[in-house]
C-alpha positions in Angstrom: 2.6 -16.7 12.0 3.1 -17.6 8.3 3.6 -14.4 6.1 3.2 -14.0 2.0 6.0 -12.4 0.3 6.2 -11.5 -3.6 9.2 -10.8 -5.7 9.7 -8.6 -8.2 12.5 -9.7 -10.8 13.3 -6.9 -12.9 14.9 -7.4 -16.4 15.2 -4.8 -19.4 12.2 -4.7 -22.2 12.1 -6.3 -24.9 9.6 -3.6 -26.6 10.3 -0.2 -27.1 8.9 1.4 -23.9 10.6 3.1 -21.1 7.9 2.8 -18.4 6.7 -0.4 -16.4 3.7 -0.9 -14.7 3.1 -3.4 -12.1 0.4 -3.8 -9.1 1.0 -6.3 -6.0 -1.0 -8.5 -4.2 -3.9 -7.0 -1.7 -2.0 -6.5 1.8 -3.3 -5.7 5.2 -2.1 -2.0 6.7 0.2 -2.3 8.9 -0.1 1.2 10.4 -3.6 0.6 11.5 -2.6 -3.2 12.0 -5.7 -3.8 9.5 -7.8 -2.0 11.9 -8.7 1.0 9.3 -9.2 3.3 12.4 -8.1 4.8 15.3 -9.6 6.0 18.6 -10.1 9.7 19.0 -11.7 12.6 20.4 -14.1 14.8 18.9 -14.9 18.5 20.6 -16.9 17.3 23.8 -13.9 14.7 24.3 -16.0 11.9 23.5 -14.1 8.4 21.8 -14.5 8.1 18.0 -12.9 6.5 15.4 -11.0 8.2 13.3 -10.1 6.3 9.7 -6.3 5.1 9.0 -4.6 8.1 7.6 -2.6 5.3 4.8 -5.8 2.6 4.2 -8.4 5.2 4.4 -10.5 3.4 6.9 -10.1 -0.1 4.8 -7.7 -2.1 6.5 -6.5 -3.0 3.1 -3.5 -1.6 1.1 -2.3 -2.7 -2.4 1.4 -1.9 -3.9 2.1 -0.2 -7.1 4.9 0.1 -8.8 6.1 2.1 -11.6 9.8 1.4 -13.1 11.3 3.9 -15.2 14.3 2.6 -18.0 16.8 4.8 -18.5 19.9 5.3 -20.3 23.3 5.6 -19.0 
């Protein structure tokens, strides 16, 4: 199976700022495998799904990234 893969190439600012902003691509969870759920059991013991903990029930996840400049 064929996977996407971005890069990030960092360089320092041309501007005067010393935080960077970036968000990624849309990516499937890969804790719920894209799912957005689990099976559980409620109180009577009866199967229900209980949403991803890290998608929140989407399937979906999205990186951000913040890069902070500093001086050494």
């Amino acid at each position: 199976m064929s996977k996407t893969r971005q890069m990030l190439e960092l360089s320092s600012p041309t501007i005067k700022t010393s935080h960077e902003h970036f968000m990624g691509l849309v990516q499937q969870c890969n804790y719920c495998q894209g799912n957005g759920w689990f099976w559980g059991l409620d109180e009577c013991h009866e199967s229900v799904k209980i949403p991803c903990p890290i998608c929140g029930g989407t399937g979906k996840v999205i990186p951000e990234i913040t890069v902070e400049w500093k001086q050494i």
